[in-house]
Wavefront OBJ file of the C-alpha trace (Angstrom):
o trace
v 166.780 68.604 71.439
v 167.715 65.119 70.533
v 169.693 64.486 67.387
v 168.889 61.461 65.448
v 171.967 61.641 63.358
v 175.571 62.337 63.623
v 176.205 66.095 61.994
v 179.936 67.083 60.524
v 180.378 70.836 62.430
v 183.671 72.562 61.383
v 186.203 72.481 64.550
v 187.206 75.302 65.801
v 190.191 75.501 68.604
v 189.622 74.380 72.144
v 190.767 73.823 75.435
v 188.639 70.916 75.324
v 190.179 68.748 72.421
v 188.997 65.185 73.742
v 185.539 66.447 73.245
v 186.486 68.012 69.574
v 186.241 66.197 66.115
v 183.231 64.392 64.609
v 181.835 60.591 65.866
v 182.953 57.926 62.793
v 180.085 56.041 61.102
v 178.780 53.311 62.632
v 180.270 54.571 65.961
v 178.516 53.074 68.893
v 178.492 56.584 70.496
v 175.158 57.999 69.150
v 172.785 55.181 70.278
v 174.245 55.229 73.579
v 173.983 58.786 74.145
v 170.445 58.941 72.786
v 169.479 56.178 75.958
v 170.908 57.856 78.719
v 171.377 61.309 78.098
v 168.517 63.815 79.247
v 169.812 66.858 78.249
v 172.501 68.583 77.254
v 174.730 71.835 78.603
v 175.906 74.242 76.013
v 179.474 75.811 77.386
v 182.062 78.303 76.687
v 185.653 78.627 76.231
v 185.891 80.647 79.142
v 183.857 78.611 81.022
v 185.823 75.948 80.417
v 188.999 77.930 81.623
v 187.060 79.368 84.742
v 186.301 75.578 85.564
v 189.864 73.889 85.408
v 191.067 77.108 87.645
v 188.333 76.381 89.814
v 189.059 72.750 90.231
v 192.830 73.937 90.968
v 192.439 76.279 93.431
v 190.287 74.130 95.554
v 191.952 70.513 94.869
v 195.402 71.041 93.225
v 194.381 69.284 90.511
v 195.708 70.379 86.927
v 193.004 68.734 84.705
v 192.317 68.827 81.220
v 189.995 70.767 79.237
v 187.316 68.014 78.728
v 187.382 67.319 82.661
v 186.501 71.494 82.826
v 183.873 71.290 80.458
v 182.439 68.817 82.845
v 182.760 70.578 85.790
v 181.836 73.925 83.800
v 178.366 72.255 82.585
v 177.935 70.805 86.351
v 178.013 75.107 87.361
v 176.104 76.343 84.913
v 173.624 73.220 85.947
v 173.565 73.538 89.420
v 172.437 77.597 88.492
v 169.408 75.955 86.930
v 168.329 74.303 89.440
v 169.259 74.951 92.354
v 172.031 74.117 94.752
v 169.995 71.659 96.838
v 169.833 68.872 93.944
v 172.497 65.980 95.170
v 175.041 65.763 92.107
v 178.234 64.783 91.246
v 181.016 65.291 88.649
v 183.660 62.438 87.394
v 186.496 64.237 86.609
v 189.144 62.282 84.613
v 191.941 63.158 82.720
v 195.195 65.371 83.792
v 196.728 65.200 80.352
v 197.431 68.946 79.984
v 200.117 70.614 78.716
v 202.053 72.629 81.456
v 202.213 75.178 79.265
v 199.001 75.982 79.162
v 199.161 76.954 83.272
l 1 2 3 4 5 6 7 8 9 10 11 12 13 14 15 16 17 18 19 20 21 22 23 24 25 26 27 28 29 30 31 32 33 34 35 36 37 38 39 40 41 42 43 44 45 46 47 48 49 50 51 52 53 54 55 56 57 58 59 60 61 62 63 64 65 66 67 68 69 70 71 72 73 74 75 76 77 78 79 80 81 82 83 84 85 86 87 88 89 90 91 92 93 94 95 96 97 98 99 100 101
C-alpha cells in the first residue's frame, strides 16, 4: 500500500532511532519514496536485534539499529522469495552505543 500523504504515528522506543520520528512538511522524502519504492517490509524489534547480531557474528561489524532493520527486512525478504533472487544490502552506519552490546 502506497501512502499519498505523510501520517503523524506516535513513537514508540527503538533500536532503530534514525528511522524514528515523522518526515517535516514539504520534505522531499515522500515523492521520492513514492518513485522508487515497490514495496515495503514491516519488521520487529527483535528482528532488528537478531539482525545487528547476525551482521556481528559473521563480519565484526557493530552497526546501528537502522543498518539491522535493513538487513532484518533483506531476511524476512529473501523468505518470500526465495534464496535464488540476486540481492544486496547497503549497510551504513556504526553509530551505536557500546552499551547497548
Amino acid at each position: 500500500m502506497m501512502v499519498n500523504q505523510i501520517i503523524d504515528c506516535p513513537e514508540k522506543p527503538t533500536l532503530s532511532s534514525a528511522t524514528a520520528g515523522s518526515l517535516e512538511p514539504g520534505s522531499i522524502t515522500l515523492p521520492i519514496c513514492q518513485e522508487v519504492v515497490d514495496h515495503t517490509i514491516l519488521v520487529r524489534e527483535d528482528e532488528i536485534g537478531d539482525a545487528m547480531r547476525l551482521c556481528h557474528k559473521k563480519t565484526g561489524l557493530k552497526i546501528e539499529g537502522s543498518a539491522g532493520a535493513a538487513i532484518a527486512g533483506w531476511i524476512k525478504d529473501k523468505k518470500r522469495v526465495g534464496a535464488k533472487r540476486k540481492s544486496c544490502v547497503v549497510v551504513c552506519g556504526g553509530n551505536i552505543d557500546d552499551a547497548l552490546w
